[in-house]
N, C-alpha and C positions, 0 to 999 in steps of 0.2 A: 169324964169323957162319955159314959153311956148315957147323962139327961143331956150333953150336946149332941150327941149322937140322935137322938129322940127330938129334938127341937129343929135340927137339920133336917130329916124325914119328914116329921110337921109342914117343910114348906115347899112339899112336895106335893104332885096331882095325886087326888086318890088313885089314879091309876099306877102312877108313880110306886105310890106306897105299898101299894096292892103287890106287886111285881116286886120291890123290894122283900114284902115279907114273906113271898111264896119263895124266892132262890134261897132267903137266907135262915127264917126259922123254919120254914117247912123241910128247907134241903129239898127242893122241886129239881130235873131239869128242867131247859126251857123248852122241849116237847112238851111235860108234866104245866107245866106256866099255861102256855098256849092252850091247853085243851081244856085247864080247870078257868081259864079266862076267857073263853071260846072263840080266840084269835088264832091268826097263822105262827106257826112257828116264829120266821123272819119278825114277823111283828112283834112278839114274845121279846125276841132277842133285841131287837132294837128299841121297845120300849125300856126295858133292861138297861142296854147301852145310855140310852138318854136321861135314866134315872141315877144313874153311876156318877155320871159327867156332871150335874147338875149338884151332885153332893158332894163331888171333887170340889166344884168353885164355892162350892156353899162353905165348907171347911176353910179352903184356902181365906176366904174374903173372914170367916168367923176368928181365925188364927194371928189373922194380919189386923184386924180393929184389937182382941188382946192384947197381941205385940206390943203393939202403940201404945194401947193405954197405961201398960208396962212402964215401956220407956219415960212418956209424961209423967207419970206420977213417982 
């Protein structure tokens, strides 16, 4: 799960990624985000938000071609 996890992030914006690894290895809030990213707060959070979502469908769709190739084979 952690080299899919690492391959999902991969096909993310550097900014994306950037914002990923400041919430979650650094343990940032998104005040701490924002200000080592030198954006607004909102934007912080919402970059956040759209990096989330984006690895939500990223999983869902990586989960779902598994599945299947499960089932076929």
């Amino acid at each position: 799960k952690s080299a899919q996890l690492k391959r999902t992030v991969s096909l993310l914006s550097k900014r994306q990624q950037e914002v990923i690894h400041l919430k979650f290895y650094e343990n940032l809030t998104n005040d701490q985000i924002a200000q080592v990213m030198n954006i607004s707060t909102p934007a912080a959070t919402n970059l956040l938000s759209q990096a989330l979502k984006s690895l939500r469908e990223q999983w869902r769709l990586l989960f779902f071609v598994l599945y299947a190739l499960f089932i076929l084979l």
